[in-house]
C-alpha distance (Angstrom), angle and dihedral (degrees) to the residues before:
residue distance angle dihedral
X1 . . .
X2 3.58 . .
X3 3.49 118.7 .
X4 3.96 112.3 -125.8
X5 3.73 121.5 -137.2
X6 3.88 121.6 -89.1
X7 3.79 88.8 -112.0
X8 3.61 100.5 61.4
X9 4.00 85.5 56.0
X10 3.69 88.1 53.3
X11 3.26 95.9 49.9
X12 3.87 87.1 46.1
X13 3.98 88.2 52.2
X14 3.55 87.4 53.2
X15 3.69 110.7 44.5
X16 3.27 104.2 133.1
X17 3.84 100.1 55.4
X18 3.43 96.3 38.2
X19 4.37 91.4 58.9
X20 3.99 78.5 45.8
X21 3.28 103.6 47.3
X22 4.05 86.7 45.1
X23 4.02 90.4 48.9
X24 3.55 82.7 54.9
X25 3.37 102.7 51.5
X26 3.21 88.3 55.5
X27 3.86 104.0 40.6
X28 3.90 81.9 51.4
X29 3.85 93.0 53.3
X30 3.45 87.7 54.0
X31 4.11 96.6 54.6
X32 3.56 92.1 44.6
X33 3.75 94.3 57.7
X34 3.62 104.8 -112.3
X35 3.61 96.9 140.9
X36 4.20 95.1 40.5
X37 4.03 116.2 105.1
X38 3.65 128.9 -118.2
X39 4.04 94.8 40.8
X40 4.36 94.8 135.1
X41 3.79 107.2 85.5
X42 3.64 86.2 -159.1
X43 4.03 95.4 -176.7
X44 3.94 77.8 72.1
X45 3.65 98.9 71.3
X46 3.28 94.0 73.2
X47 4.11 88.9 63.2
X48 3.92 89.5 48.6
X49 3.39 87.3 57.8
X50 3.67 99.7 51.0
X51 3.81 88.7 44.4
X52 3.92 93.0 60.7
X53 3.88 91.0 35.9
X54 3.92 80.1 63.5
X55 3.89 95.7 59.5
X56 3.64 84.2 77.8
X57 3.56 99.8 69.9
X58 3.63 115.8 18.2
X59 3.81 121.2 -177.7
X60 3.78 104.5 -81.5
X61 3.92 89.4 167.7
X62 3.80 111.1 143.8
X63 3.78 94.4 -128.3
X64 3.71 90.6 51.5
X65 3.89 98.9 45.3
X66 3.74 83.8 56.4
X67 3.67 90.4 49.7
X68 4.05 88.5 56.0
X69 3.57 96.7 43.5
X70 3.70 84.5 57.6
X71 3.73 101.3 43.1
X72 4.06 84.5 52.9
X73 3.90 92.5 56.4
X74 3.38 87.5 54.1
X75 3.75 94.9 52.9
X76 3.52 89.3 37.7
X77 3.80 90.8 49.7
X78 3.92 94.6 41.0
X79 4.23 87.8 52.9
X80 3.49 89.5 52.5
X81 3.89 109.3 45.4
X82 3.98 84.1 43.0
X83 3.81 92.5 53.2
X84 3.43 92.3 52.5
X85 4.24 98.4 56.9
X86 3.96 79.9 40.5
X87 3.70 96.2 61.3
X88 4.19 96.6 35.1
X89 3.98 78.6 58.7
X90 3.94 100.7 41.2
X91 3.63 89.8 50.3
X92 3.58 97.4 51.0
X93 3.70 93.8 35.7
X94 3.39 85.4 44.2
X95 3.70 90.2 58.8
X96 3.47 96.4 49.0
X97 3.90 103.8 48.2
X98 3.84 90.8 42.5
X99 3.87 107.0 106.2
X100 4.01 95.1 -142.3
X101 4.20 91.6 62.0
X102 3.94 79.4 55.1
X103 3.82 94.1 42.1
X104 4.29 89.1 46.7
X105 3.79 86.1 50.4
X106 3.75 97.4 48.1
X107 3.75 110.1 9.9
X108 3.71 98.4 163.4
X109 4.18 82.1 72.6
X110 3.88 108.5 81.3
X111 3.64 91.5 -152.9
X112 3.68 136.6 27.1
X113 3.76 83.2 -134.7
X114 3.72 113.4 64.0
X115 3.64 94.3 101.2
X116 4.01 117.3 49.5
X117 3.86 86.4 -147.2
X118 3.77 90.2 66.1
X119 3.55 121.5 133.9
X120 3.34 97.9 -131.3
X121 3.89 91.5 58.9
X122 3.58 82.0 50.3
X123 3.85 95.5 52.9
X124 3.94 86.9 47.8
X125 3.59 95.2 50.9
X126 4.00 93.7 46.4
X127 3.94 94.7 50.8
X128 4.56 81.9 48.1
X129 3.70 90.8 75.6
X130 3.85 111.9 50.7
X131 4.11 80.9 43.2
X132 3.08 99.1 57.0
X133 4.19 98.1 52.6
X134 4.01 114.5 70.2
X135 3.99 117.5 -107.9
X136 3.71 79.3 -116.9
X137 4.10 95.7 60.2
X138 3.92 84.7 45.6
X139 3.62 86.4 50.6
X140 3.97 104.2 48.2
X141 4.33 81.1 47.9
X142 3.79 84.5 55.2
X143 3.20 109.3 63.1
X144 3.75 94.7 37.9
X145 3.74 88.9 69.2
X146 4.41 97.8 24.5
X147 3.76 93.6 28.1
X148 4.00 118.9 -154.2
X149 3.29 101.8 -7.3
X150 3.60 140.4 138.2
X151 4.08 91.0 -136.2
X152 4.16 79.8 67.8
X153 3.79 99.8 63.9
X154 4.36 94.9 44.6
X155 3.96 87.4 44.8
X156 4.47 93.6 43.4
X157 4.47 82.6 43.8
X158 4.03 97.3 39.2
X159 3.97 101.0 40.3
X160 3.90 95.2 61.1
X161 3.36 98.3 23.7
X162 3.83 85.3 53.8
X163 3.62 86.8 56.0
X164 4.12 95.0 46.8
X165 3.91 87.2 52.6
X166 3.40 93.2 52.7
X167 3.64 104.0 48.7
X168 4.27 80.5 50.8
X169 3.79 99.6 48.9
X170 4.22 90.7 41.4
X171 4.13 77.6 60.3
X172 3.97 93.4 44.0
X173 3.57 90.4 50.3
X174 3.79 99.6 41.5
X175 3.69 97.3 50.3
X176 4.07 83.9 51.2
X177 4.40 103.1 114.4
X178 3.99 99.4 -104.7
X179 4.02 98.3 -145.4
X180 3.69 100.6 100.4
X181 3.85 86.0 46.9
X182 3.58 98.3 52.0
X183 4.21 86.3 46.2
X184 3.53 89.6 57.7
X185 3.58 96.3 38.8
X186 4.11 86.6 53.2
X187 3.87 94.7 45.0
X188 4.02 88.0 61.3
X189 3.84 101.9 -95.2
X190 4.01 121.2 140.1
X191 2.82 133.0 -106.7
X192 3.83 102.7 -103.5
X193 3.77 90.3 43.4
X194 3.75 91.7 55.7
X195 3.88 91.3 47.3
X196 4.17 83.7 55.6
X197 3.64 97.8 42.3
X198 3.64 106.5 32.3
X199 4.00 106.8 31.6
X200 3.82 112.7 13.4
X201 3.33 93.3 65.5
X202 3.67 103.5 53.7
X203 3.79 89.4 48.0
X204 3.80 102.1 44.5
X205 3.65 84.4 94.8
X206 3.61 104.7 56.9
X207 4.11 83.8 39.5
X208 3.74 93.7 60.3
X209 3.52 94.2 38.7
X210 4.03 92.7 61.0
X211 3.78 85.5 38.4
X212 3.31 92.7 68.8
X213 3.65 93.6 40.7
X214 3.68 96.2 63.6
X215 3.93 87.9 50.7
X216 4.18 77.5 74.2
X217 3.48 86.5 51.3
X218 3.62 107.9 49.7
X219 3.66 87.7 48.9
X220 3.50 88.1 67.9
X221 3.54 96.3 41.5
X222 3.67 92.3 49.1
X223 3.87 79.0 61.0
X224 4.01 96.8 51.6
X225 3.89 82.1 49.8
X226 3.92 89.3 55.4
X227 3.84 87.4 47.6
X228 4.21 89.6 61.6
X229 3.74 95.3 48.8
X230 4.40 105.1 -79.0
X231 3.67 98.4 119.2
X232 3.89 139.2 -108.2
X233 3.46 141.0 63.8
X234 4.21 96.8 -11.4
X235 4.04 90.0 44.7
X236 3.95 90.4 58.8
X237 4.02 93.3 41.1
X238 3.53 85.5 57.8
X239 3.84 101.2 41.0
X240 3.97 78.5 56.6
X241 3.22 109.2 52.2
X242 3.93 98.1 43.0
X243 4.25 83.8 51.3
X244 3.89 88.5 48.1
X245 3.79 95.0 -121.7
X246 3.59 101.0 142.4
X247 3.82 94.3 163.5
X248 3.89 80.9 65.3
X249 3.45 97.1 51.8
X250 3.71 102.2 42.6
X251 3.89 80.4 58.0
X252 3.73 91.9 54.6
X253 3.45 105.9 41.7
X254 3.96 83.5 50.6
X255 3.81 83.3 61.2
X256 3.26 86.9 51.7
X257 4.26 102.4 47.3
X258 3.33 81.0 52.5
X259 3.71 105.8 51.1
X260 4.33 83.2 45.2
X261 3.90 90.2 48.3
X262 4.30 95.1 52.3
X263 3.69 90.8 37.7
X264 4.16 90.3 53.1
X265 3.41 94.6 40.1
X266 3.87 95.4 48.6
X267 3.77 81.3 39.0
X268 3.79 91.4 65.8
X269 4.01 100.8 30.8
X270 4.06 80.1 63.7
X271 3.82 100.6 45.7
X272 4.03 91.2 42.8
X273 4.20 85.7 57.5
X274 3.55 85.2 51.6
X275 4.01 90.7 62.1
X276 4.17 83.0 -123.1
X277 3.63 107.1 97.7
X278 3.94 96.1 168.2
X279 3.61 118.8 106.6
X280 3.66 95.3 -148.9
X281 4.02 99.3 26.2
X282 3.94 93.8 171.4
X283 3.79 92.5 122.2
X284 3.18 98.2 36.1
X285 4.27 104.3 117.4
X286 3.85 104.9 -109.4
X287 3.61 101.8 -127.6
X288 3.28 91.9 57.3
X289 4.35 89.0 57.5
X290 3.90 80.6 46.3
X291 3.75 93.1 59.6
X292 3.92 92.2 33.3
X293 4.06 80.4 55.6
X294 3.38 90.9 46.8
X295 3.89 99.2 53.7
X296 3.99 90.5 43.8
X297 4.02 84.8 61.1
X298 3.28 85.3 48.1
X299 3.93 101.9 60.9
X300 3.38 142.6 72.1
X301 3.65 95.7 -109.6
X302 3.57 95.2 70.4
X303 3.81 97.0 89.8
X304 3.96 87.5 56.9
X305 4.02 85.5 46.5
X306 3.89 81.5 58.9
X307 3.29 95.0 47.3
X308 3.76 99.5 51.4
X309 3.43 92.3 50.7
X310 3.62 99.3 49.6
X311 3.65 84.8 50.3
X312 4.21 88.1 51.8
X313 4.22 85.3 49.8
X314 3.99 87.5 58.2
X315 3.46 100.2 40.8
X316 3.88 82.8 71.4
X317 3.47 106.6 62.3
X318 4.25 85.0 36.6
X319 3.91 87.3 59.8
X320 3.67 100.7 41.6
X321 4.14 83.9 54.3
X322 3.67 91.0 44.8
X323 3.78 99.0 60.5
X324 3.86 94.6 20.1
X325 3.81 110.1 -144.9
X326 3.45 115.4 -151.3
X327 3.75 101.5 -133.3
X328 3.67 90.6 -176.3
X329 3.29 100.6 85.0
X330 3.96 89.5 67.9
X331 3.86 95.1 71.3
X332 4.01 83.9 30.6
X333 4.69 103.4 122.2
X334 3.91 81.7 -141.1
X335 4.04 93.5 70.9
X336 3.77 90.4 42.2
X337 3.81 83.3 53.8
X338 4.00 90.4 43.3
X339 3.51 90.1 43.5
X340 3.58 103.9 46.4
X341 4.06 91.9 42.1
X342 4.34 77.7 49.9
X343 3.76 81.4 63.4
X344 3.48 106.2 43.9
X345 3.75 89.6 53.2
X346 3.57 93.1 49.2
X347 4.19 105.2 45.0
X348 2.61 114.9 97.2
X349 3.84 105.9 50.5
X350 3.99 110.7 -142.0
X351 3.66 98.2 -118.9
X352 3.96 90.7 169.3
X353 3.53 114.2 153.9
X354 3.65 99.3 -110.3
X355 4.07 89.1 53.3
X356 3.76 85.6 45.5
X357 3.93 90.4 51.1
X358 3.78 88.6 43.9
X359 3.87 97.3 48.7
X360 4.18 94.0 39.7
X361 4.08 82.1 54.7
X362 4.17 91.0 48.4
X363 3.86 96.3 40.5
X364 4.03 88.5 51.4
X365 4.42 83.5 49.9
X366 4.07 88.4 38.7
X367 3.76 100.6 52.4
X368 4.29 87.3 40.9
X369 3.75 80.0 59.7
X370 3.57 94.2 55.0
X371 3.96 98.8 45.0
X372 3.76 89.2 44.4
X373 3.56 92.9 50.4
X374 3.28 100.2 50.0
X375 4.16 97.1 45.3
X376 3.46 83.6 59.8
X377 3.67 100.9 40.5
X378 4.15 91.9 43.8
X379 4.22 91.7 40.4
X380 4.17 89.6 58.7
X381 3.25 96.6 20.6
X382 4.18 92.0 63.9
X383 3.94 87.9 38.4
X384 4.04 88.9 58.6
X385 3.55 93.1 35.7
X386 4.08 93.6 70.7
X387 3.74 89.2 46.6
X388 3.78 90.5 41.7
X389 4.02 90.1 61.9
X390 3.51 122.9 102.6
X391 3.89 103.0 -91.5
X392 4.17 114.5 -118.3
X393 3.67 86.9 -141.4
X394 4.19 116.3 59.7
X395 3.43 101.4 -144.2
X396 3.70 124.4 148.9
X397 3.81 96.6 -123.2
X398 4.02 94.0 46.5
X399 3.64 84.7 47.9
X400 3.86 93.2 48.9
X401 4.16 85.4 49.8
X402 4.26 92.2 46.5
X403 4.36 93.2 45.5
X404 3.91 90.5 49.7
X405 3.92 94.5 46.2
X406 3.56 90.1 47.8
X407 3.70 96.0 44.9
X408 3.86 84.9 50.6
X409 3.72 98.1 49.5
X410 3.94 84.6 49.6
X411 3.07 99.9 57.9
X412 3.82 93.2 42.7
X413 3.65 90.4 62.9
X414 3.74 104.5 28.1
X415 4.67 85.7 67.2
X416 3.68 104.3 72.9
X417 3.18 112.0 -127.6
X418 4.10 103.5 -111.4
X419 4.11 76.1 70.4
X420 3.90 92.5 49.8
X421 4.10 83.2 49.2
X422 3.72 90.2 44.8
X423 3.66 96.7 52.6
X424 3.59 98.5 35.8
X425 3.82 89.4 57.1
X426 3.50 86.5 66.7
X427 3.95 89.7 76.7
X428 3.89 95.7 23.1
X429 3.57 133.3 67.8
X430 3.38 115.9 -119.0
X431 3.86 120.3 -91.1
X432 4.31 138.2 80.3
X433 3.74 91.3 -44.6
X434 4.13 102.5 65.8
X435 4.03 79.8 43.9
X436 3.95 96.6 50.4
X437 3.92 85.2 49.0
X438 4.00 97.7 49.1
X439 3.78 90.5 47.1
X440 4.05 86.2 49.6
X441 3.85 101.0 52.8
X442 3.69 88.6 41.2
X443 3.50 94.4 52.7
X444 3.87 91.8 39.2
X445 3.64 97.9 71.7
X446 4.13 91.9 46.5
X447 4.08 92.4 52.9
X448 3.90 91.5 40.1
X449 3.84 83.6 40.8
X450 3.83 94.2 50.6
X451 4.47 93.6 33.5
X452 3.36 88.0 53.2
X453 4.10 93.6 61.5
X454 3.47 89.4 42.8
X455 3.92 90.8 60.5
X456 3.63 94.5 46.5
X457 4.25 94.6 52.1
X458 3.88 84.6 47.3
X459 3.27 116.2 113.1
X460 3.46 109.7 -102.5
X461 4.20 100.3 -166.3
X462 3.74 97.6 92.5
X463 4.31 93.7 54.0
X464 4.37 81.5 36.0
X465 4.35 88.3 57.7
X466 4.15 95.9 40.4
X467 4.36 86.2 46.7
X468 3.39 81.6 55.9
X469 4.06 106.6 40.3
X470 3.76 79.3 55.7
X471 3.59 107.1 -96.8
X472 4.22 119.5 149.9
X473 3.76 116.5 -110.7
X474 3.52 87.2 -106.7
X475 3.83 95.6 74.0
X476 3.72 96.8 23.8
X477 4.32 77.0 70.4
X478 3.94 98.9 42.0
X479 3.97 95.5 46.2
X480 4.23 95.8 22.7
X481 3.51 114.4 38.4
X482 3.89 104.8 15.2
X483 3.03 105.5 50.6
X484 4.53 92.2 58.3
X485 3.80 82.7 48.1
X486 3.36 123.3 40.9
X487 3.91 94.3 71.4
X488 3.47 79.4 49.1
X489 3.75 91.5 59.0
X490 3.56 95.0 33.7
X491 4.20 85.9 62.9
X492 3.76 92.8 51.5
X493 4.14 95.4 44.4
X494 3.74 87.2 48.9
X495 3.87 98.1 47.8
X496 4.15 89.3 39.7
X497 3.65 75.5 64.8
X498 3.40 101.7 75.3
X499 4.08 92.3 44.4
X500 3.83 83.5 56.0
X501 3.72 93.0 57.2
X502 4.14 93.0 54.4
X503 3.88 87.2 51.6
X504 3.31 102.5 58.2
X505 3.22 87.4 78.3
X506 3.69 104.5 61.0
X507 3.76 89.9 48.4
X508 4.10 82.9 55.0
X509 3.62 84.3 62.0
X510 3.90 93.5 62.3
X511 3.43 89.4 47.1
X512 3.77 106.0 -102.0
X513 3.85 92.4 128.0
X514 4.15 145.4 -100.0
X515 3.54 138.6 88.4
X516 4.03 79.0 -40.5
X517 3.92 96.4 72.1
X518 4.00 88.2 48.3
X519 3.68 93.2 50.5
X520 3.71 87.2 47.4
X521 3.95 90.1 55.7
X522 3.71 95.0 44.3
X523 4.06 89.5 53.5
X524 3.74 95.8 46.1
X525 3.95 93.9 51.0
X526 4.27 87.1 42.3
X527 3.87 89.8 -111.8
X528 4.27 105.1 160.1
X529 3.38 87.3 153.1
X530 3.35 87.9 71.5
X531 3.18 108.0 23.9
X532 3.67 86.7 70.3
X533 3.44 90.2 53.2
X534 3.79 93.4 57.6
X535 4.28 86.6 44.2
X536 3.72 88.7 64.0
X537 3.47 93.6 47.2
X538 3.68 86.7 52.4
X539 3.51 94.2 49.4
X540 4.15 93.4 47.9
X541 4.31 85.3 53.4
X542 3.85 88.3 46.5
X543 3.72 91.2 54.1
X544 3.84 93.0 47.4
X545 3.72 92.8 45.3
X546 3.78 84.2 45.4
X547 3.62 101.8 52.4
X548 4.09 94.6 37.8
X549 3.58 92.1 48.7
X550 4.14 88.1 54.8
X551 3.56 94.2 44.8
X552 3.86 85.3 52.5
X553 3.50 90.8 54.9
X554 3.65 103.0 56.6
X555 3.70 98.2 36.3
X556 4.35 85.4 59.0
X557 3.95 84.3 32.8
């Protein structure tokens, strides 16, 4: 009997949620208004047109190029100082919502969770709340209570990023084998000393490896923050395309490609000298990072590892000098008096039943958004991941095929995606669709980005033996290469998910629908009341997203 492939077992592991996740696909098309009439705002062409017409000749004027380079320090500098609170928090956040630094301090307790007072339950549910609220939200809070200041885009990019680290690292360090900690637990160390020894080290990898992933990420996010009013590169994109100078902005988001393209590939020059390739290496077994480690040590490349990190250490204190936060105005009585009037206006939410009705409505479009956007995003996504690899064989026309796939997932994920909405719009009428579809090619160049790297660290010996038993290329992919990863894949779309859900609500603030375009409305017209109301629904569709998306993991696991 023939043997099937490994994905139709998956699949037949995980029945269940894939007929859900197709009935919501579906379901979600539906609310979005894929299926209604009259979507094409065909007057709009005409715009499209002009805006590709511009790529031709962007704005090369000196006064301008000077204007770009400057905007991109700023990003630049904004990504950096905000990584830097981020990962101070995620480590010790990290620390404290891991269950082993609970285990070390009480090891006679099998799990962390046999009480529901515990503190690490309480160190989980602390670091759910700045997650769940977009670095833009946090950002538009800011600067009501700091005003224009630089301080407001490293806080808005370092307090949920913070939070995202640490939920990562807690992972990282959990899934870390716990038999050198228990030995040095049992031969009288602490337990602080037995975190150092016995479990620190065998995750460092894995932990700098993500590190330097979510330097890609605030880069982009530094962008978003430009888009709602903080500065650099994303302020001037938008200044451009709402004046209709597309020379300008073809110019810009150049600057910006290219800033995304040196980060990533100085990104992944650093995590391949630390023997852990993987962007997101949370499932990747820890011995194996242990011997990876190991074998980084071990080469010459370890001095220029040094280097580049010592390099990353100063760039901090060089971008915090650059944009010059004034970190005054943190201790300053005037934001305690901002901040607790903030509060007053805010508490209690207005949970009347017509914002209730109104919110229940907008969650139902918001989370459509989300599953739309990432069916799309994960469906082409995983078909340009496999041509995004690095090809076995180094010919010139496989090569041709790999640089323009990766050029295109750059640039896919490089635009935020309040641009994507913006131009998208142009074609669309406004509502949850254009938003769905901004979210989708955003996310489509991450997931193809982050597929395509799991493909190439596959291990290529089972597709290598059925090339050579005879079989066509065909089958050496379906029973070879798929089947080590597509759970792989699977992982990634699922947990993209939950990133997905957080942005529709910056694409909301463009206009392109969701709980977003409320929250816009309630800011505008200085309703907290509300807007806290429409945070905590938020929060509850972050938490469902959340908890799905987790149990989707494991079950294709």
């Amino acid at each position: 009997m023939a043997t099937r492939p490994a994905w139709h077992s998956l699949l037949r592991g995980g029945r269940l949620v894939a007929l859900v996740t197709l009935l919501a696909i579906v379901g979600s098309a539906i609310q979005v208004g894929l299926f209604r009439g009259n979507l094409i705002n065909a007057g709009g062409w005409a715009l499209v047109g002009q805006f590709f017409a511009a790529a031709l000749r962007p704005e090369l004027s000196p006064d301008f190029l000077a204007l770009t380079l400057q905007a991109t320090l700023v990003t630049f500098a904004y990504a950096i100082s905000g990584l830097a609170l981020s990962l101070v928090i995620g480590f010790v956040g990290g620390l404290l919502s891991s269950e082993v630094w609970w285990l070390a301090r009480r090891p006679y307790r099998r799990s962390p969770t046999t009480t529901l007072d515990s503190p690490w339950l309480i160190a989980r549910g602390a670091l759910a709340v700045p997650r769940a609220i977009h670095e833009a939200i946090w950002g538009l809070f800011l600067v009501r209570i700091l005003g224009l200041d630089p301080l407001v885009a490293i806080l808005a990019l370092g307090i949920p990023f913070g939070a995202i680290t640490a939920k990562v690292f807690s992972e990282i360090i959990d899934e870390i084998p716990r038999d050198a900690l228990a030995a040095l637990l049992n031969s009288g160390a602490t337990p602080a000393q037995a975190m150092l020894y016995g479990v620190l080290p065998r995750a460092l990898p894995n932990l700098l490896s993500y590190a330097f992933y979510r330097l890609e990420c605030a880069i982009r996010s530094a962008t978003v923050l430009g888009v709602i009013g903080a500065g650099g590169l994303g302020y001037q994109i938008l200044l451009s395309l709402q004046s209709l100078r597309y020379d300008e902005m073809w110019t810009l988001m150049a600057a910006l490609l290219g800033l995304s393209g040196l980060t990533d590939w100085l990104s992944a020059r650093i995590r391949q000298a630390l023997g852990a390739p993987a962007r997101l290496a949370v499932d990747m077994a820890a011995d194996c990072a242990t011997a990876a480690a190991a074998r980084a040590r071990a080469t010459p490349a370890s001095r220029a590892l040094l280097a580049l990190l010592a390099v990353a250490a100063l760039l901090v204190p060089l971008s915090v000098g650059y944009i010059r936060p004034d970190f005054g105005k943190l201790f300053a009585p005037r934001t305690g008096m901002l901040l607790a009037d903030l509060f007053d206006q805010m508490i209690p939410p207005d949970l009347s039943l017509a914002v209730v009705g109104t919110l229940l409505g907008l969650s139902a479009q918001t989370l459509a958004m989300s599953v739309v956007a990432i069916a799309v995003a994960g469906g082409f996504g995983l078909g340009l991941a496999y041509v995004a690899a690095r090809p076995a064989r180094r010919t010139r026309s496989a090569w041709l095929v790999y640089s323009v796939a990766r050029f295109v997932l750059l640039c896919c994920r490089a635009i935020p995606a309040p641009v994507w909405a913006l131009l998208i719009l142009f074609v669309i009428f406004p509502g949850p669709l254009p938003g769905a579809l901004a979210i989708a090619v955003h996310n489509l160049g991450i997931l193809g980005r982050l597929i395509a790297e799991a493909v190439e660290n596959a291990d290529a010996r089972p597709s290598r033996a059925l090339k050579s038993a005879g079989a066509p290329p065909a089958q050496a992919f379906l029973y070879g290469l798929l089947p080590i990863t597509l759970p792989q894949a699977l992982a990634y779309i699922f947990y993209r998910w939950e990133i997905a859900m957080r942005e529709t609500v910056i694409v909301g603030f463009v206009g392109a629908g969701g709980v977003g375009r409320l929250l816009t409305e309630q800011l505008s017209s200085f309703d907290y009341a509300g807007v806290l109301a429409t945070l905590i629904a938020l929060l509850v569709l972050t938490v469902v997203v959340d908890g799905l998306s987790t149990l989707a993991r494991r079950v294709f696991r």
